[in-house]
N, C-alpha and C positions, 0 to 999 in steps of 0.2 A: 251762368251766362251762356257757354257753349251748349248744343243742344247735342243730344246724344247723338252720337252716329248711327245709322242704322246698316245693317249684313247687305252688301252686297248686292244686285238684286240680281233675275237668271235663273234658268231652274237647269240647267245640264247637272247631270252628275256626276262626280269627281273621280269617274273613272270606273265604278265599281257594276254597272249594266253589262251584262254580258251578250249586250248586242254591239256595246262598242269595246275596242281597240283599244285598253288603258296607254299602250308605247304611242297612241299617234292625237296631234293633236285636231279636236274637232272643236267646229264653233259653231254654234246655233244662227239659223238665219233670222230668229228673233231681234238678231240686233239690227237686220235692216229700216227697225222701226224709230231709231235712237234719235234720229236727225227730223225734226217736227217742221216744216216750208210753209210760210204763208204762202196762198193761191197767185197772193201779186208777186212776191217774189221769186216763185218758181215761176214763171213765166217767162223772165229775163235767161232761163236756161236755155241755151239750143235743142231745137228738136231734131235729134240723131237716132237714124234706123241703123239696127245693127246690121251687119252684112258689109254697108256701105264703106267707103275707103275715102283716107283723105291723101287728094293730089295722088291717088295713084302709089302710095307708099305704106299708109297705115290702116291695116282691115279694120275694122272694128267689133270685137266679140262680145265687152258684156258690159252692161255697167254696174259700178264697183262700190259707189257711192255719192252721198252730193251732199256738198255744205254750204256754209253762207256764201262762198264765191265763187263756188265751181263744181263741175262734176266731176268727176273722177271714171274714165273708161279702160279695161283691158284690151291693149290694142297690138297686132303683131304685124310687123315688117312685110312688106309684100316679098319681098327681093330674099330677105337673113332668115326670114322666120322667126327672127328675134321676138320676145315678147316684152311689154312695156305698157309703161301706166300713162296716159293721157291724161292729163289735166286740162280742163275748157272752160273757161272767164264765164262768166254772165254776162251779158250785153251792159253796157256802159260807162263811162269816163272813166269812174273811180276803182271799178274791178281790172280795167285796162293799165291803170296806173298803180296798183297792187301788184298785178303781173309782173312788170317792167324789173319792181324794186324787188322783188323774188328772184326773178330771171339773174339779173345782177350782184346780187349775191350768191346763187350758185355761181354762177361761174368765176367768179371768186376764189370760191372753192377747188373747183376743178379746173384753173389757174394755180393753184399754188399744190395740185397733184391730187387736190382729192385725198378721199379714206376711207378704211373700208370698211367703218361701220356708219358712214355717212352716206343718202339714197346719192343715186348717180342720176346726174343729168346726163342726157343724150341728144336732144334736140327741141327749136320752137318753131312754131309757125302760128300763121294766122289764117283764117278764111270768110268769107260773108256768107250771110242765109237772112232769107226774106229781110236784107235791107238792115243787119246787124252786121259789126265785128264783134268775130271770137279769138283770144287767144288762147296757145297750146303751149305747156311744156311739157313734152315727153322724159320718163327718169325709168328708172328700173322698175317692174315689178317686182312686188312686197308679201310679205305671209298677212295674218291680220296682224292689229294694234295691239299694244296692251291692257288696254280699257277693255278690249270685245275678249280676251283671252280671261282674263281675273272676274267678266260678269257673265260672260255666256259659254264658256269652255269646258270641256272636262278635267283640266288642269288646273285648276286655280290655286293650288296649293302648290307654291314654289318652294325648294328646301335652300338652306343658307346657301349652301355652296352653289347651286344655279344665279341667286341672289348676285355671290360676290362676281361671278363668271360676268350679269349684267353689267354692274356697278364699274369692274372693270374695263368693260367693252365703253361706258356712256359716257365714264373721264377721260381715255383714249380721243374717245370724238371729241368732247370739250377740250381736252388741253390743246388739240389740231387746231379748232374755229379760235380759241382766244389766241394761243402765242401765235400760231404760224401762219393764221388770215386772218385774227384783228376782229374776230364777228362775236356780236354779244348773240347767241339762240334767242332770250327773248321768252322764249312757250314753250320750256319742257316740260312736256308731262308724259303719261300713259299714252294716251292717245298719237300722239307724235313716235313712238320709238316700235318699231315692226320687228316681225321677224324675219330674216332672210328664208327662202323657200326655194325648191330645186323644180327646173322646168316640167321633171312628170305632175305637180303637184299645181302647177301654173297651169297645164293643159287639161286636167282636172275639172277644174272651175268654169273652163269654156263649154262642159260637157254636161254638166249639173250645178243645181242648185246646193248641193252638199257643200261641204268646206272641211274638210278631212287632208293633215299635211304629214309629214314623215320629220316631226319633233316631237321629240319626250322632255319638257320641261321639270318633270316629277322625278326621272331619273339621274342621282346628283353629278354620276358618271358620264353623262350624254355630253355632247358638243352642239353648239348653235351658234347663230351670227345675229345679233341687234343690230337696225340701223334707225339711224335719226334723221328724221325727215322733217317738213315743213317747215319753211324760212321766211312764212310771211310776215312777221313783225322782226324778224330779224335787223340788227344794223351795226355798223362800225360806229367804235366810241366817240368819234369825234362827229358823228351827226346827229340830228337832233330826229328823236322820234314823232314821226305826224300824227301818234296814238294819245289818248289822252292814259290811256293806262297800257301798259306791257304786262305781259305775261296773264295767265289765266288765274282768275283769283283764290280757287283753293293752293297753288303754289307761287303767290305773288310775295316774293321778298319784303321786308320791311320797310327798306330805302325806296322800292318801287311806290309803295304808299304815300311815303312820307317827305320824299325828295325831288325834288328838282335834277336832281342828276343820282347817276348810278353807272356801277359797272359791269363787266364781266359775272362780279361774287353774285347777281341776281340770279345766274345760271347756278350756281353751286346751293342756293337752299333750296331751289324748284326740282334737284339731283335727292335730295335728303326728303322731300317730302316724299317724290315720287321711290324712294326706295321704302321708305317707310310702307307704304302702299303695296307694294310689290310682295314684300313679307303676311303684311296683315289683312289685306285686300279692303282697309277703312282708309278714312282721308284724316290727314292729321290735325290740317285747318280747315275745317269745313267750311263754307261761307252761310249765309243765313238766305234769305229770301231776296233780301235786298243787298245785290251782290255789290254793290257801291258804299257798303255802309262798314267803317272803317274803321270804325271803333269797335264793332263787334268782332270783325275777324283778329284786331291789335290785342283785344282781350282775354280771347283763346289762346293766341301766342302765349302770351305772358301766365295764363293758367297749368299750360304744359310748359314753356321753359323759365318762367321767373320775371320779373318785373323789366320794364321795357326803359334805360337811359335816354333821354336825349342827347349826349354829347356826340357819340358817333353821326347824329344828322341834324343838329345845329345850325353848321354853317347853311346848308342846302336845304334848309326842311322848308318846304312849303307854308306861306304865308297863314294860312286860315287851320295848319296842322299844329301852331304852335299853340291852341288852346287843349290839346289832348294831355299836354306835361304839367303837372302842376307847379307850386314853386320848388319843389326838390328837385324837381330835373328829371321825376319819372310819371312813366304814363298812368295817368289817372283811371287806374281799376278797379274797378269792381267788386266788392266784397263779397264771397261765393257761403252758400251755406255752410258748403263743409269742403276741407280740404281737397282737390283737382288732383287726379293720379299723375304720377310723376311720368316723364317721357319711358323711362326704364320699364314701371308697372302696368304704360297703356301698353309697352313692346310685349311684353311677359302675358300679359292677358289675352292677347289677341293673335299670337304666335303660338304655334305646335314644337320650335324649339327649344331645348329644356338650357339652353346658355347662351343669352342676348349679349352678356355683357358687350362683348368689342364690338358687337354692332353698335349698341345703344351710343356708345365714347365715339365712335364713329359718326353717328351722327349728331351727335353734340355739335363736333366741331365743322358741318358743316349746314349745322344751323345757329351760330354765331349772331346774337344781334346786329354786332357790327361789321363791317362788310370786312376791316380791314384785318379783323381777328379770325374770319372764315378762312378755311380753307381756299386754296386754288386748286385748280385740277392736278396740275402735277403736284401739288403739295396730298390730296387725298391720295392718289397713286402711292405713295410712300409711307399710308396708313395700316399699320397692321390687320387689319380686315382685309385688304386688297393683299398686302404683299404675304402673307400667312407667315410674318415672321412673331419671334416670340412678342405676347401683347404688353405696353409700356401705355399707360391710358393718359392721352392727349387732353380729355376736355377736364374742363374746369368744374367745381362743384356745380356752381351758378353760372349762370347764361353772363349776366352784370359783373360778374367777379373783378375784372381788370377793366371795363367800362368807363368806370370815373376818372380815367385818364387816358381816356380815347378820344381824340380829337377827331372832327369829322375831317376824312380824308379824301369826301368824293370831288376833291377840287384837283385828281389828279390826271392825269391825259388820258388814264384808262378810260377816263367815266365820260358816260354819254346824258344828255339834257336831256328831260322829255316836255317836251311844250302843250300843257294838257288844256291850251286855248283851245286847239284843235278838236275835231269832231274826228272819232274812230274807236270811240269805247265802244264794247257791244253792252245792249242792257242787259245781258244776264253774266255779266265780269268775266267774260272770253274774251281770246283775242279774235276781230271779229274776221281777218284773215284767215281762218282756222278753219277747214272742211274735213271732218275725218269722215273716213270712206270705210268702211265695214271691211273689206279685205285685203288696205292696204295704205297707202305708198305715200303719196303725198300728201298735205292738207292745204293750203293753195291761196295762194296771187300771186300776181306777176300781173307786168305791162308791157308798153310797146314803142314807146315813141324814142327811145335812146338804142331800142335793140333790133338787131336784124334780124326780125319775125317775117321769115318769107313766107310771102303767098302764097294760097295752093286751095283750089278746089274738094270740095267735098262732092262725091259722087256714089 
C-alpha cells in the first residue's frame, strides 16, 4: 500500500568537494525554487524595493522567502542596527485575520518569558501600498530550515548525538508551549525548526547570494541552538480550530485524522516523525497524492507500527471515520504482499548508526496510538535517549499492546475541538498558514483587528 520513499532530493555534497568548507554549513540557492505561486496569487504580495524603509525604522535588505501568506524579508533597525525577519500578510481579510491569531499567540509567549529555542517576537505594524493593508511581524533572524539543510546542504548526514542535542532542545520548547502557555504548535515539522546563526553570518547574506554559516552539524562534539518557529495554526486547548485539518500531513497524528478533538500529544508524534527524519533524511508517513486521503496514510501507520484500535478515539471519532474499524474494533487494513519492515529495520536501513536501539524504543513511545499512552514532553525529557542514563526500554512490543483498554480520553480540558465545517485545509495536506522561507525564521500569519499594529509608512 505504502509507496516507497524516494532519497532525498538536492545534489550538494556531503561535504567531501574541496572547494567547500566540510566545518561550515552551506545551503544551495536551489532551494529558492521550493515554493511554486500561482500568478493570481502572488499578486496579493506587496511590491517592496529593497533599500526602502518602513516608517523610518526598518531598512529593508533582502528577500528571504515567500509562502502561501506572506513574504518573509531581512530587515535591520535604522537606530540598533539590529537585524530581523519581517513577515508581510498578503493583502486581504483572511491573511489579516491569520496575522492577528499568530500575533496573539506570540505574545503569549513572550508574556509568560519566552524561550530560547522559541523565534523572538520583537515588534508589529501595518502599512498601505496602492490601496492595500499589509501586516508585519518582526521576530529574530534565523540560520536556514531543516528541510533546506537534510535536501540541499552539505550536511545532511546528522550523527546521534547531534540528533539527541535537537531532540533535547525541541521538548524544552514543547514542554514551555504546553505546561507553562497552554499552546498546542500544531505544525512541527522540519520546515518550522531553524538554526540559530551569529550576526557575521546574518551580514553575510545581505552581501551575496551564498548561504555559508559557522555550524558543523556533522561534528558530534559542536554546539548549536534550534529554534521553533511558526505559530500559524497554533492554539490553546480550550479553543476551537478554524482549520479543517492541523498539522501538516506527513506528521499529522492519528487523533488529528480521526477526531473531533485533540491535544497537546498531536505535538509529540509530529516530534518522532520529524526525528525520525532528521536521522534518516526519509519521511516515515509519507502521504500519497491525494494528501486528504486517510486511509491511505492510517495504512502506512499501521504497516510500520501494528494495527490501529479504536478505543482510544471512540468517544471523539468523527462521524463518517467510524467506517474505517471494522467489527473488531480495528482499522480495516489492507493485506500487503509481504511482510512491511518493522519501525527498528526501516531505522537500521536507512541510518549509518551501527546501534538504533534506544532511539527506535524512543520513538515507539512517542508514536503511541493512543494519545493518552504517548509520551509528554516532559515525560520524553526523562527518556534515556535524552538523559543518556543507563537504557531501561519503555515501549511495548506492539503499538495495540495495552490499547484494549484505553478509553478515549480526548474529553479532557487539555484537548482542543477542530471544527472541520470550516474552510482552511490546504489542498496539498499543509497547514495553509505555513510560508517557509529558504533562509529562515518565520512561516506566517497574523492579523490585526485585536492587535496594536501601528501604522507607519513605507518609504
Amino acid at each position: 500500500m505504502s509507496q516507497p520513499a524516494t532519497e532525498p532530493s538536492g545534489t550538494a555534497d556531503p561535504g567531501h568537494s574541496s572547494s567547500i568548507d566540510p566545518s561550515r554549513l552551506i545551503i544551495e540557492t536551489v532551494q529558492d525554487d521550493l515554493f511554486v505561486e500561482r500568478k493570481l496569487d502572488a499578486k496579493l504580495h506587496a511590491t517592496i524595493v529593497l533599500g526602502d524603509t518602513f516608517g523610518n525604522k526598518y531598512s529593508i535588505m533582502k528577500l528571504l522567502g515567500r509562502g502561501a501568506f506572506s513574504a518573509v524579508y531581512l530587515t535591520r533597525h535604522v537606530k540598533t542596527d539590529q537585524y530581523s525577519a519581517t513577515k508581510i500578510s498578503k493583502s486581504g481579510a483572511q491573511f489579516k485575520r491569520a496575522f492577528e491569531e499568530e500575533y496573539l499567540i506570540m505574545t503569549d509567549i513572550q508574556q509568560a518569558g519566552g524561550h530560547g529555542n522559541i523565534i523572538e517576537l520583537f515588534d508589529t505594524f501595518q502599512f498601505a501600498l496602492d490601496g492595500n493593508d499589509y501586516f508585519c511581524i518582526v521576530s529574530e533572524a534565523l540560520g536556514p530550515n531543516f528541510e533546506s539543510i537534510l535536501r540541499f546542504s552539505n550536511q545532511k548526514f546528522i550523527p546521534m548525538e547531534n540528533i539527541r542535542k535537537i531532540a533535547r532542545q525541541l521538548l524544552d520548547a514543547l514542554s514551555f508551549l504546553h505546561d507553562d502557555v497552554g499552546i498546542i504548535h500544531a505544525d512541527l515539522k522540519p520546515e518550522n525548526i531553524m538554526i540559530s546563526i551569529g550576526k557575521e553570518d546574518i551580514e553575510a547574506l545581505t552581501k551575496t547570494d551564498a548561504r555559508s554559516f559557522a555550524v558543523n552539524l556533522c561534528d558530534p562534539d559542536s554546539n548549536f541552538k534550534v529554534k521553533l518557529g511558526d505559530f500559524g495554526v497554533s492554539m490553546k486547548p480550550e479553543c476551537c480550530s478554524s482549520f479543517k485539518y492541523v498539522q501538516t500531513c506527513h506528521y499529522r497524528a492519528p487523533e488529528a485524522f480521526l477526531c473531533r478533538k485533540f491535544g497537546f500529544k498531536i505535538d509529540i508524534w509530529s516530534f518522532g516523525c520529524v526525528l525520525y527524519k532528521l536521522l534518516t533524511r526519509f519521511t516515515l508517513f509519507p502521504c500519497g497524492d491525494d494528501m486528504d486521503d486517510r486511509m491511505t496514510h492510517l495504512q502506512i501507520m499501521t504497516e510500520v507500527l501494528g494495527r490501529i484500535s479504536n478505543k482510544p478515539f471512540r468517544k471523539t471519532l468523527k462521524p463518517h471515520c467510524a467506517s474505517y474499524f471494522g467489527l473488531d474494533g480495528f482499522f480495516k487494513a489492507k493485506m500487503t504482499a509481504k511482510p512491511s519492515p518493522t519501525l527498528n529495520e526501516r531505522v537500521l536501513s536507512k541510518s549509518p548508526e551501527p546501534d538504533v536501539t534506544e532511539f527506535v524504543d524512543f520513538l515507539k513511545c512517542c508514536l503511541r496510538f493512543s494519545p493518552k499512552k504517548r509520551l509528554s514532553a516532559q515525560e520524553a525529557l526523562r527518556h534515556s535517549f535524552i538523559t543518556m542514563e543507563p537504557f531501561y526500554p519503555m515501549a511495548k512490543e506492539t503499538n495495540n499492546d495495552d490499547d484494549e483498554n484505553d478509553e478515549d480520553e480526548t474529553d479532557s480540558e487539555e484537548e482542543t475541538s477542530c471544527d472541520e465545517s470550516t474552510s482552511g485545509s490546504s489542498t496539498n495536506g499543509t497547514s495553509t498558514t505555513s510560508t517557509s522561507s529558504s533562509v529562515s525564521l518565520l512561516e506566517s500569519s497574523t492579523d490585526s483587528s485585536l492587535l496594536e499594529f501601528h501604522n507607519i509608512s513605507l518609504s
